[in-house]
Backbone as CSV, one residue per row, in Angstrom:
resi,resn,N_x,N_y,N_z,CA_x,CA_y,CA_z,C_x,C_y,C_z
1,UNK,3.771,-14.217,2.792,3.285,-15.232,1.878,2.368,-14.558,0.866
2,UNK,3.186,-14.848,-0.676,1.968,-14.006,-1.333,0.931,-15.103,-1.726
3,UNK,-0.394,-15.018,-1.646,-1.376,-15.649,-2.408,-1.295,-15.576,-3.820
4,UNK,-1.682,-17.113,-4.414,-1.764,-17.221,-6.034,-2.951,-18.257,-6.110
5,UNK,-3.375,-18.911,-5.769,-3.701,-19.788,-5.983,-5.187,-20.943,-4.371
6,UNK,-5.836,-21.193,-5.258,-6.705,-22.171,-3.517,-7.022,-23.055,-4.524
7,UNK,-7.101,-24.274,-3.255,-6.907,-25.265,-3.723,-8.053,-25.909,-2.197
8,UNK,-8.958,-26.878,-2.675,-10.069,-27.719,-1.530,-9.298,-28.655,-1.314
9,UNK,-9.421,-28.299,0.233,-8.859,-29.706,0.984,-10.013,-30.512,2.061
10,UNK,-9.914,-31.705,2.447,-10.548,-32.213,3.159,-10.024,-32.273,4.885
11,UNK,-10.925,-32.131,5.225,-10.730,-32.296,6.542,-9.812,-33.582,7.038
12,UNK,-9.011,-33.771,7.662,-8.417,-35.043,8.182,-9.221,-35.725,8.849
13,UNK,-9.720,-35.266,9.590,-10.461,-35.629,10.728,-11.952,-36.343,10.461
14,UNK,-12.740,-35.376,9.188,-14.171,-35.623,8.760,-14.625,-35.943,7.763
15,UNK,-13.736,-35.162,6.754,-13.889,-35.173,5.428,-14.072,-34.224,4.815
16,UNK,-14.924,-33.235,5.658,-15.450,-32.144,5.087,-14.431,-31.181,4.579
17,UNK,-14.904,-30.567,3.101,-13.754,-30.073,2.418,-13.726,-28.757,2.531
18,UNK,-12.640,-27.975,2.593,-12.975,-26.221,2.848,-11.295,-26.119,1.869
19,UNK,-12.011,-24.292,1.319,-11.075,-23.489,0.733,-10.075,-23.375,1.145
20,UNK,-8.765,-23.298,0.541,-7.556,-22.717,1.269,-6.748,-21.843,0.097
21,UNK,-6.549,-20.991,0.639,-4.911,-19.944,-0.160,-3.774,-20.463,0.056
22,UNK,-3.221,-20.863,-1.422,-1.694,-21.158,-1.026,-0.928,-20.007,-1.812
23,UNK,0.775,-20.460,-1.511,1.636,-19.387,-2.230,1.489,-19.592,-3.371
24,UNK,1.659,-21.025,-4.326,1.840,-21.370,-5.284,1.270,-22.601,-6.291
25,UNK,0.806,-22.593,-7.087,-0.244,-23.420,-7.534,0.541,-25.488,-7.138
26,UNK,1.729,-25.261,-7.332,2.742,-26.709,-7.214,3.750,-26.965,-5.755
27,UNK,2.705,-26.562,-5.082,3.020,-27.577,-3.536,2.472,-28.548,-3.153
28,UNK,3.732,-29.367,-2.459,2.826,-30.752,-2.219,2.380,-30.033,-0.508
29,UNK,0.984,-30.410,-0.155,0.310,-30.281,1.157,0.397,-31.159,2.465
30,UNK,0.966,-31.168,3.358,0.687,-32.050,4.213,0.181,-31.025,5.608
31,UNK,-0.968,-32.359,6.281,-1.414,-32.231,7.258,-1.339,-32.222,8.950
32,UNK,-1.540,-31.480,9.590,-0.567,-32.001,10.868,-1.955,-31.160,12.219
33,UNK,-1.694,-31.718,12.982,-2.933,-31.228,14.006,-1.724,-30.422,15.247
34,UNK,-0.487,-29.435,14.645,0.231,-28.894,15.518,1.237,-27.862,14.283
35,UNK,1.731,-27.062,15.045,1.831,-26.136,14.319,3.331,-26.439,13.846
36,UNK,4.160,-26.382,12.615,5.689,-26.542,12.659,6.213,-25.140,12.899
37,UNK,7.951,-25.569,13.282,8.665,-24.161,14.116,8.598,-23.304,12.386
38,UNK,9.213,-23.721,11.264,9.453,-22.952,10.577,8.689,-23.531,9.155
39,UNK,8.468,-22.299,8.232,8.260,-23.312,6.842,6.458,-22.198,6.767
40,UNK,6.262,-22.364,5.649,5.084,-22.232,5.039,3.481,-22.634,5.605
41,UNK,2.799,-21.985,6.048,1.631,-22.978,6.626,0.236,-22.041,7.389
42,UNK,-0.581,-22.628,7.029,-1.735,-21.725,7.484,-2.751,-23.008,7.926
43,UNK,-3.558,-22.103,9.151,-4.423,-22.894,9.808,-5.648,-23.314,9.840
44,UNK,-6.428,-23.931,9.554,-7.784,-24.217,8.883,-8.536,-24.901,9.909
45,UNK,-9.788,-24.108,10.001,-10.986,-24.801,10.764,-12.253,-25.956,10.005
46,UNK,-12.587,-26.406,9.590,-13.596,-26.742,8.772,-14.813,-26.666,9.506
47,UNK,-15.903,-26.535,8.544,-17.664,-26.263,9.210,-17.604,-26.875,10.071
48,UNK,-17.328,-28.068,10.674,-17.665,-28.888,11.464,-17.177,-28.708,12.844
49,UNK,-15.963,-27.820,13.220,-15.065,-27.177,13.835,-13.877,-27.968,13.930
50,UNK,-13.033,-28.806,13.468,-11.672,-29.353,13.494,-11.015,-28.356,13.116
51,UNK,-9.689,-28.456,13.788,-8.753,-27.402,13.637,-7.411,-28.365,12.952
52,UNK,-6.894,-27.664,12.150,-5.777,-28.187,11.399,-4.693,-27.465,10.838
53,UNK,-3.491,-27.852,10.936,-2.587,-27.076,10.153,-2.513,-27.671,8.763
54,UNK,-2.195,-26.930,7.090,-1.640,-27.279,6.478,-0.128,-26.482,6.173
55,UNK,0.264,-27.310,5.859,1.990,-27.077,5.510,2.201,-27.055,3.982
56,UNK,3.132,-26.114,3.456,2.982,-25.914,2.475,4.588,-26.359,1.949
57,UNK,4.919,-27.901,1.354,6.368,-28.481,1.134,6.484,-28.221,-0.467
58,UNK,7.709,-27.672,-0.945,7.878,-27.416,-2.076,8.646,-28.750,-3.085
């Protein structure tokens, strides 16, 4: 995955918003609290400690 681009997301869970690297500035993001088998996606903790996947859908 090459990096281009971060984009603030919010926590699902809290709200609290943290940095993320995506591939490409025009993905739509979705959230999921489990990991998918295949596809684009990196895992995010926020300050607060929630753990989250985002998915990266083109």
């Amino acid at each position: 995955m090459q990096i281009t681009a971060i984009r603030e997301v919010d926590c699902p869970d809290c709200g609290t918003p943290t940095s993320i690297s995506i591939p490409t500035g025009d993905v739509e993001l979705r959230f999921s609290h489990s990991v998918a088998a295949f596809g684009e996606q990196t895992k995010v903790t926020c300050s607060n400690g929630h753990t989250y996947w985002v998915h990266f859908c083109r």
